[in-house]
VOPA-93516 format. One record per residue (C-alpha): x, y, z. Coordinates in steps of 0.05 Angstrom, whole numbers, padded with zeros to 5 digits, always signed. Layout:
BEGIN
XYZ ...
//
This chain:
BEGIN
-00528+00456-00580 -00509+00405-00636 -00552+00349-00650 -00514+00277-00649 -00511+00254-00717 -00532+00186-00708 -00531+00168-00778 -00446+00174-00767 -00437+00101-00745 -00375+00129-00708 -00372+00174-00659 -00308+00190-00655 -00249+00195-00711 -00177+00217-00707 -00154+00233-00768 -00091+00231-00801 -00068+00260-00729 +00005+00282-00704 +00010+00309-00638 +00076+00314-00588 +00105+00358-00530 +00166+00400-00534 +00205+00366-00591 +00179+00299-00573 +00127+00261-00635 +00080+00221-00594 +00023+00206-00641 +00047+00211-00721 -00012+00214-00765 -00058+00161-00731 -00125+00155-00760 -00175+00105-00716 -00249+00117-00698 -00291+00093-00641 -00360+00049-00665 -00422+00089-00641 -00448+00047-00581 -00390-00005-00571 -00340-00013-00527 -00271+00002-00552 -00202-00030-00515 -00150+00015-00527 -00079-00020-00517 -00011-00035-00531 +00065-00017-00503 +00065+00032-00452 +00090+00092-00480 +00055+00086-00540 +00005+00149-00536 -00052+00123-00503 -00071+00170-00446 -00052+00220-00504 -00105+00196-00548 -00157+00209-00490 -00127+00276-00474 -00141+00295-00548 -00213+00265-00550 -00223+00302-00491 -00202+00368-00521 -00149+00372-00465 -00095+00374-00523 -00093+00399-00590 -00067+00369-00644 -00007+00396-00683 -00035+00376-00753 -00092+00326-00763 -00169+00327-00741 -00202+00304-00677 -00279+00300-00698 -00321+00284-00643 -00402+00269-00679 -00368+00300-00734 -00343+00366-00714 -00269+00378-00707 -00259+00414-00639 -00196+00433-00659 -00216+00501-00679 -00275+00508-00627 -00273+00561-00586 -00282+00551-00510 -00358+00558-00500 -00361+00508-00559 -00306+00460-00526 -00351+00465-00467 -00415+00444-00497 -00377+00389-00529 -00346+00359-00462 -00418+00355-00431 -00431+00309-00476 -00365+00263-00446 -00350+00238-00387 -00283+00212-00362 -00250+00172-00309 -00178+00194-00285 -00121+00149-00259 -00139+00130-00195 -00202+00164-00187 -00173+00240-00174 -00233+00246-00131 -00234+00314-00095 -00200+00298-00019 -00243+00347+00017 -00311+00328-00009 -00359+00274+00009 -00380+00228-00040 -00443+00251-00049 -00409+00322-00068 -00360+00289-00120 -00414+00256-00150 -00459+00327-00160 -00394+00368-00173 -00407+00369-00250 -00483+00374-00239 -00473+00432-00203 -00424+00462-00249 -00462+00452-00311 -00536+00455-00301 -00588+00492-00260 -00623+00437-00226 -00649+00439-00157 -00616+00412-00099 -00669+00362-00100 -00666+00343-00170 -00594+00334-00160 -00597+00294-00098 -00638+00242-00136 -00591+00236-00200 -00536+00229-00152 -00571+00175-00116 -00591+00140-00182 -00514+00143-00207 -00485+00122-00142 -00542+00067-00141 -00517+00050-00212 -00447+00033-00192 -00468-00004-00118 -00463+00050-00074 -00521+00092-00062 -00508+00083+00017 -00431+00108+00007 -00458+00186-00004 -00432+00199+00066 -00362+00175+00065 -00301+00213+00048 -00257+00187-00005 -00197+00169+00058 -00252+00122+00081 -00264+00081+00014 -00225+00030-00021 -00183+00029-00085 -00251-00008-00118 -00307+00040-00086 -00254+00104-00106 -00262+00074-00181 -00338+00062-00175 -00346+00136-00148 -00299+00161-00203 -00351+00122-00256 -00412+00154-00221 -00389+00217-00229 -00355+00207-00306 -00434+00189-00313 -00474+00240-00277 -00484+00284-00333 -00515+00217-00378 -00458+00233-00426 -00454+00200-00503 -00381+00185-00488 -00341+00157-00428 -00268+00150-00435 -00233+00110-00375 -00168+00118-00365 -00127+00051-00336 -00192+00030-00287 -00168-00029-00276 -00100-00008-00247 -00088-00022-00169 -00139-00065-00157 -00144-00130-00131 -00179-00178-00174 -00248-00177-00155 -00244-00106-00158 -00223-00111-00221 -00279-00160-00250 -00330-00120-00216 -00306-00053-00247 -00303-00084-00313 -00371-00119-00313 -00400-00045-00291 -00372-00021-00356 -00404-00065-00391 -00471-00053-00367 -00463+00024-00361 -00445+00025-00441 -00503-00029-00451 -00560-00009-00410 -00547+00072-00427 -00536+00064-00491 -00465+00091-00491 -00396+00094-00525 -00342+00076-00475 -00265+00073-00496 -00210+00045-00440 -00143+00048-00437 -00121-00016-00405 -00061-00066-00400 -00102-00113-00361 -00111-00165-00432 -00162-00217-00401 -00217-00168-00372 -00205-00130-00431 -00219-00185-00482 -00272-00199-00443 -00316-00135-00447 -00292-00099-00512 -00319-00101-00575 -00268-00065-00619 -00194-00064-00602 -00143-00012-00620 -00067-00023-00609 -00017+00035-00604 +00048+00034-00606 +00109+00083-00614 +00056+00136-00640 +00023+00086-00691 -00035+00043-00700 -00011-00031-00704 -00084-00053-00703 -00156-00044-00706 -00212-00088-00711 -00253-00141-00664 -00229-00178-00623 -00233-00243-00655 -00194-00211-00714 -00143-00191-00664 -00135-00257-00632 -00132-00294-00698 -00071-00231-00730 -00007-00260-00752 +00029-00195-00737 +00082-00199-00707 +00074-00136-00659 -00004-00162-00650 +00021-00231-00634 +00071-00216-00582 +00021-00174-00544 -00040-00218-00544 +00008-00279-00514 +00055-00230-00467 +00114-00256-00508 +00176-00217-00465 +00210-00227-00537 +00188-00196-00599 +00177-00131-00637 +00172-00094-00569 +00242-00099-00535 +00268-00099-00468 +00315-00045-00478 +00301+00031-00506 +00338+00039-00566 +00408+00057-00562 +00475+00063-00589 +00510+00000-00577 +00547-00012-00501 +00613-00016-00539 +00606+00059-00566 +00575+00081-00499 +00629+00060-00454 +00684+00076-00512 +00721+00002-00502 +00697-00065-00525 +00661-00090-00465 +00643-00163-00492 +00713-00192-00513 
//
């Protein structure tokens, strides 16, 4: 097992990456890195690559050319028992949850405890506990994910991303469906998770005022390319014009209503505006 390099003051670094599907560039040679510790926003336009960007960290994807160094090692070229030691050390929340229909939440909880360690059924019935006990409900083990809300689905999802006391949790959109008390409450828990265990936590969000709220270090993608990195205060204060029209939800600037096109007159093959 590889020893974190904790004299790296980032834990994660994309560099000079290009990755796509089919034909299709959706990240051209990005190069960002996530501060050891903080909490990184990860934002802009949809369509810009962010759920992408987690995929890679995640070792889900592979980049075309580029590196993906996670504590320093590229797992591009690691082999799957590698790639597996590797993602022990992250944990992840999914859109919506994707909590498994047809167990409890206890059982969703100890899924990757009992996947990836030998602990007792006792040992693992306290660490679930402690995890669900972390995120408010310790007295929810029972339930069945049909019989929780949109906010407890999240907070399970979280337990779970956590039950293995990861270095890294990426979250991806946890703010999206909820009301917003749900929202606040999932992301104060971020907060504290990344805080009190000493984590490194990246979102992807488009939710801009919880997000300013909790992150330390902002990244903003769009069309395949970083338009920004730094605090937040350097964000809010950016005279870009990409930057700008995103912090204030401009509906005009940079990023446009309509997908670029040919114009209607060539489209339709007669001037349609006299």
């Amino acid at each position: 097992m590889l020893m974190p390099d904790t004299t790296n003051p980032s834990l994660v670094e994309l560099r000079k990456l290009t990755f796509g599907y089919a034909q299709r560039t959706v990240l051209d040679g990005v190069s960002l890195h996530l501060p050891r510790g903080k909490v990184t926003a990860l934002i802009g336009p949809m369509g810009g690559g962010k759920t992408t960007t987690l995929r890679l960290m995640g070792g889900q994807l592979h980049a075309w050319s580029g590196q993906m160094l996670f504590d320093g090692q590229d797992i591009g070229p690691m082999d799957q028992q590698q790639l597996y030691a590797v993602r022990r050390r992250m944990g992840m929340l999914f859109q919506f949850a994707a909590l498994f229909a047809d167990m409890s939440v206890f059982e969703n909880v100890a899924f990757p405890l009992r996947e990836h360690t030998d602990l007792s059924d006792s040992q693992i019935r306290d660490i679930v506990l402690m995890k669900l006990n972390a995120v408010g409900l310790r007295n929810a083990r029972d339930l069945m994910p049909s019989e929780v809300s949109g906010g407890m689905a999240k907070r399970i999802g979280i337990a779970r991303a956590i039950a293995l006391d990861p270095e890294l949790v990426m979250y991806d959109e946890p703010f999206s469906g909820l009301d917003p008390i749900s929202v606040r409450v999932v992301a104060r828990l971020i907060r504290q998770l990344n805080d009190s265990m000493g984590l490194t936590s990246i979102f992807v969000s488009h939710e801009l005022k919880q997000t300013l709220g909790i992150a330390d270090h902002v990244i903003i993608l769009d069309s395949g390319k970083i338009a920004f990195q730094g605090s937040v205060k350097e964000m809010q204060e950016s005279t870009d014009p990409l930057v700008f029209q995103y912090v204030n939800e401009l509906p005009d600037g940079p990023v446009r209503f309509h997908y670029p096109a040919t114009t209607i007159d060539e489209d339709f093959g007669f001037p349609v505006h006299p």
